[in-house]
N, C-alpha and C positions, 0 to 999 in steps of 0.2 A: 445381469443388470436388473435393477426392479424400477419397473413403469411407476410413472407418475398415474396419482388416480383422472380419468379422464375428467377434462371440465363440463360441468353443467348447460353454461350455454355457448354460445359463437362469440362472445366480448372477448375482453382483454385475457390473454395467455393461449388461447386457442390455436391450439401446434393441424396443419393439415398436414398430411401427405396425399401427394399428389402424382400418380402414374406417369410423369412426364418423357415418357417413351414416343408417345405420337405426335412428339414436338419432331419428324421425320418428313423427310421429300416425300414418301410413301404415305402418308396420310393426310389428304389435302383439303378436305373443309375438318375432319376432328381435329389437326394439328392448330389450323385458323382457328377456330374457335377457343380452344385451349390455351392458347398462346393468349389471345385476347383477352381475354376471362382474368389469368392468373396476372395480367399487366396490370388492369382494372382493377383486382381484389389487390394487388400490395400498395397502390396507392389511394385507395377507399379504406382500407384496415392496415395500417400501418400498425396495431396492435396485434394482429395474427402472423401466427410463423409458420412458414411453407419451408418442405422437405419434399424434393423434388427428385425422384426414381427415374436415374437414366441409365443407358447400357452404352456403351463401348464400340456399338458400330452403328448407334443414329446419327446422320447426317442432314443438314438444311441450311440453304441459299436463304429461305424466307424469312426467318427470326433472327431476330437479334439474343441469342441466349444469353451473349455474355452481361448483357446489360439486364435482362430479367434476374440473372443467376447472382449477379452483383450489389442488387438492392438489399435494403439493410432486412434482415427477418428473413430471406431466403439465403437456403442452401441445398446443397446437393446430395444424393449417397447412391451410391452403385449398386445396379440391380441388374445385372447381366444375365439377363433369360429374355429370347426375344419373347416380341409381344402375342403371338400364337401359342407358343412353345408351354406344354403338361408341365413341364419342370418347373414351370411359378408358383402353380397352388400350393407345391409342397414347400414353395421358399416366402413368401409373402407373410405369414404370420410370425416368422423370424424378425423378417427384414421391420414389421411394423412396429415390434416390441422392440428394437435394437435405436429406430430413432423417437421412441416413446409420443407417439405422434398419438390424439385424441381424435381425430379423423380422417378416413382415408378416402379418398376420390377416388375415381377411375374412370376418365376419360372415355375410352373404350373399353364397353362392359366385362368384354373376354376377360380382361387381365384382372376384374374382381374375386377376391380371396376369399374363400370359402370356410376360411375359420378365423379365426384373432381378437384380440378384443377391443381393438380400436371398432368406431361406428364405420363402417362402409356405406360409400354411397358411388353407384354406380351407375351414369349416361348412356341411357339406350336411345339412339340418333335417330335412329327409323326403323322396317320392320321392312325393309326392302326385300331383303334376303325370303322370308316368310312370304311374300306375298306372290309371289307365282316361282316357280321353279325354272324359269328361264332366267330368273337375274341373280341365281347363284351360278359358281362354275363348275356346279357338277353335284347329283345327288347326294356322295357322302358327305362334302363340305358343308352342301345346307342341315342335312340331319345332325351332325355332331355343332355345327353354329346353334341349333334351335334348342338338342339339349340341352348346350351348356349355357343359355339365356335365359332358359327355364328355370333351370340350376339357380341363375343369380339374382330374377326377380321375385322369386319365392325367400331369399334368405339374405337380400342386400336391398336397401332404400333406393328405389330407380328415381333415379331424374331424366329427362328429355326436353328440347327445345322447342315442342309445340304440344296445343291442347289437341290436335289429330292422331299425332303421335302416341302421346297420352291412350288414347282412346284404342289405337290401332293396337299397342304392346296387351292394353286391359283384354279387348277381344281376343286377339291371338293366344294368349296366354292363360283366358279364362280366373283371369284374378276375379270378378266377381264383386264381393263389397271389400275384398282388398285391393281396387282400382283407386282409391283413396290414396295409395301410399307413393302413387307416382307422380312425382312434384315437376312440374312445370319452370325453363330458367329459359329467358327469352334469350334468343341469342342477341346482339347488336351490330353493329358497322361502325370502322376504324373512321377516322375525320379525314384520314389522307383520300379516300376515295371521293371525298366533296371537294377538294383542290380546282383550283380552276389552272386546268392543263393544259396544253397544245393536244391537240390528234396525233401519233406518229405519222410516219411518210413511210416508215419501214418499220416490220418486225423480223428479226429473223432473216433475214436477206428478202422477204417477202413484202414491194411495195403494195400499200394499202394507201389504196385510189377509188376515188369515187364515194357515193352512199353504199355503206353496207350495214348487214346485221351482224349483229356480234351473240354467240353463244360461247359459255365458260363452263368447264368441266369435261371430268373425265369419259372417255367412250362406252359405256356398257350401255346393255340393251335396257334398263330402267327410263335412262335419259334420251332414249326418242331421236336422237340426234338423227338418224337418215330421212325424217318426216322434214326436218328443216331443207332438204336438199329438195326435195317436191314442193314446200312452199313456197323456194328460191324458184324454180322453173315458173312458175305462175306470177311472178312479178319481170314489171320493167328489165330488158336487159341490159340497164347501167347498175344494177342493185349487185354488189358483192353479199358473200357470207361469209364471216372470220370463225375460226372454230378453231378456239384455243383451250389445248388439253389433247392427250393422243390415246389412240384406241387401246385397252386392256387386251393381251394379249391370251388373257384367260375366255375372253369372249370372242364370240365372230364378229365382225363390224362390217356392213352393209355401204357405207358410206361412200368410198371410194367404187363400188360398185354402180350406184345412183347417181354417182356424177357422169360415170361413163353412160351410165344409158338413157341418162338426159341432156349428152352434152354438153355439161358446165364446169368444164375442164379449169378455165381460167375464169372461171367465176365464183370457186370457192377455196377458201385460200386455208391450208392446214400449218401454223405457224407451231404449233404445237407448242410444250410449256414456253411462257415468257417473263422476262422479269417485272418484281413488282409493278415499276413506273412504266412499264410500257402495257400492263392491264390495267392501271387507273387510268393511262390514255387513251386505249380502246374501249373505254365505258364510255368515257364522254364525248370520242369521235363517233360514238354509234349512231345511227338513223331510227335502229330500236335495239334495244336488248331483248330475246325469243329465250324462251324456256320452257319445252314441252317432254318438260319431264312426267312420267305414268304415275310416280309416287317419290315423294320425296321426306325427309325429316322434317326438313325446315324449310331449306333454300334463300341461302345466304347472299347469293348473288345477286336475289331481287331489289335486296337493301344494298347491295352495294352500287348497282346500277340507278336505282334510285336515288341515291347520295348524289351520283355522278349528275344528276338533272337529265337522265336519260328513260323516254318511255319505253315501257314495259309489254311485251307482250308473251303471255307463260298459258300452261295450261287450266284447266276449271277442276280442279281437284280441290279435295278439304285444305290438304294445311296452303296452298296459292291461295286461295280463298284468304285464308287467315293472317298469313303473313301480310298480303298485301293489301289489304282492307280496304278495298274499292281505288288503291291507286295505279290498278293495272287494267289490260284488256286481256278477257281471259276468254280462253277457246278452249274447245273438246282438244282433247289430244290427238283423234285420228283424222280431223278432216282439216284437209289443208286450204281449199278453199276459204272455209272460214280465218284461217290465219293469212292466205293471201290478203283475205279483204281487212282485216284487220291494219296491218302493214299499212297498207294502202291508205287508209282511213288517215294516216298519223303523215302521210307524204302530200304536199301541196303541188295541187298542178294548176294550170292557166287559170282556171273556170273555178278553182276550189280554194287559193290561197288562203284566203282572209279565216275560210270557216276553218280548214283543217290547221293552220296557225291558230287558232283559239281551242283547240280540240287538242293541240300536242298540249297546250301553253297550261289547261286544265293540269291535265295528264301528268304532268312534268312537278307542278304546283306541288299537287297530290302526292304524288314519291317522295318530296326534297321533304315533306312535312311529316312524313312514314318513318323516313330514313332519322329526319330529326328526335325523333323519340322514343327510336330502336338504337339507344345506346348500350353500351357496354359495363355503364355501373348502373343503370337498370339491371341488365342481368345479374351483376353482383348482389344485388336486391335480393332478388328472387333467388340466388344461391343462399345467402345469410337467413332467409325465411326459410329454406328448406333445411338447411344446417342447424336452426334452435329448437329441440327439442318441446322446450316449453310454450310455445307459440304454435300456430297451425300444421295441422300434420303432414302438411304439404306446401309447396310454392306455388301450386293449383290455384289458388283461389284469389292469387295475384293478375292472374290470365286470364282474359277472357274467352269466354268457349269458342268453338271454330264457326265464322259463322257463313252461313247461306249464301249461294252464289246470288239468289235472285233479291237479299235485303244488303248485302253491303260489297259487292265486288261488281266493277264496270264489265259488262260481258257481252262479248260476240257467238251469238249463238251463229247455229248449224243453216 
């Protein structure tokens, strides 16, 4: 079959293809975002045509594919190599010239094709793995993850969802004055998470009673999660913690460990995955939403919980800095004191009502107005910018840089 010549820019006839493998149970913020993104680009460009690469054993409760897969300008085609798996490099330059596609995405960078002549453009999410050797599962896995990231930022168009990130791949990677070429696409948040919900009573057979905190995501040691089980011991013993998402089995988890040796048996509740409607109800029944993740890509959850009208307490790193742009309360990551008092700061007692009700009421303000303009055809934006050739050489300069804890992020120091 002979390819059409590729078009010039991102307008009218502009064929994607798009790795839609990690629309999967197994990939739980790329698949969200992904999913998001591609919902957003068919009804912002009804003029582009998506060709959607799936295989044969992805499964998901989350999305609605048949309705993405259904819209007019999307279609499908089989590409039956999991999303790890050597055997793609050598099928991907096939499979791209077979649906004459003029641009190819990739979700998750692994699965970028290392020859073809569609334009590749390939999502590098964070540099988690890179950054200490404790939050891969094991030495070979991170050296062969680092080669072949190497492999794809040197010979494919990276994009990523924050100007940290940005920054983190440029260093690690020592791109140098080709740090230029990594485009910036803001992620956004769904409108269902700003619904005005009831709180459940139950998850999971698990009633949820009382004030609690709520953290989202999955268990590895990047996300900090056993430091929340010491900030719980340090508060009120009416304060629950919900922690939904269950430990990687690839890693040790400490967790259930630190309940036992702080005795908070029935005080922290492991619901583990839940459905959609009963996570957009636990954003909004929360007392706060904690997130003390060490390094993150983005951290989607801060906008979702934000949406929800729910404050924020996460850690003091660049991209929390960035993402939340002064509408959280941000603390070190190791000291829980500071996140006790934090917590506390946002809960009203006898003597404190009026002040700490004007302090959430800010705080609350601040997210819903974050949340409001961290959309999802924003992102598409900043995908269409990095997609036109003839226009900036990047979606960088759509973004603004990450900025400073002590000029625009509310913070709880030490």
């Amino acid at each position: 079959m002979t390819s059409r010549p590729p078009s010039a820019t991102p307008g009218p006839g502009l064929r994607i293809g798009v790795d839609a493998r990690v629309l999967d149970e197994r990939y739980h913020g790329i698949g969200r975002s992904t999913y998001e993104l591609l919902a957003a680009a068919t009804t912002a460009h009804p003029d582009w045509e998506f060709v959607l690469f799936t295989n044969r054993t992805q499964r998901t409760d989350r999305f609605d594919l048949d309705a993405l897969t259904s819209r007019p300008g999307v279609r499908t085609a089989s590409f039956d190599h999991e999303l790890t798996a050597v055997s793609q490099y050598l099928r991907w330059p096939a499979a791209l010239r077979a649906a004459r596609v003029d641009v190819a995405l990739f979700p998750y960078h692994l699965g970028a094709a290392l020859s073809g002549r569609a334009r590749r453009f390939a999502i590098v999410h964070d540099c988690i793995l890179e950054a200490d050797p404790r939050f891969a599962p094991d030495r070979r896995t991170r050296l062969l993850y680092m080669l072949l990231t190497a492999a794809v930022v040197r010979r494919t168009r990276v994009l990523t969802p924050s100007r940290a990130s940005a920054d983190d791949i440029a260093r690690i990677y020592r791109l140098g004055r080709a740090r230029a070429t990594v485009g910036v696409v803001r992620w956004g948040v769904g409108d269902a998470f700003a619904a005005e919900v009831p709180a459940p009573t139950e998850v999971n057979g698990l009633p949820i009673d009382g004030p609690y905190l709520l953290h989202v995501g999955a268990r590895r040691p990047h996300k900090n999660v056993g430091h929340l089980v010491r900030v719980l011991d340090r508060l009120p013993a009416e304060y629950r913690l919900v922690l939904v998402g269950s430990p990687d089995p690839r890693w040790p988890d400490d967790v259930d460990d630190l309940v036992a040796e702080h005795d908070l048996g029935d005080r922290v509740l492991q619901p583990g995955k839940v459905s959609e409607s009963d996570l957009i109800g636990l954003y909004a029944g929360a007392a706060a939403f904690v997130y003390p993740s060490l390094i993150e890509g983005f951290g989607l959850p801060l906008l979702e919980a934000f949406a929800a009208g729910t404050p924020v307490v996460a850690s003091d790193i660049p991209v929390f800095r960035e993402v939340a742009e002064g509408a959280a309360l941000l603390c070190a990551p190791d000291d829980p004191d500071a996140w006790a008092a934090a917590v506390t700061s946002l809960v009203a007692g006898p003597s404190t009502g009026a002040q700490v009700a004007r302090r959430r009421q800010k705080l609350v303000a601040a997210g819903r107005d974050r949340a409001a303009g961290a959309t999802w055809d924003r992102a598409v934006q900043d995908l269409a910018g990095a997609l036109d050739p003839s226009g900036p050489r990047t979606a960088a300069a759509a973004a603004p840089p990450a900025p400073t804890s002590s000029t625009t992020a509310e913070k709880v120091s030490r």
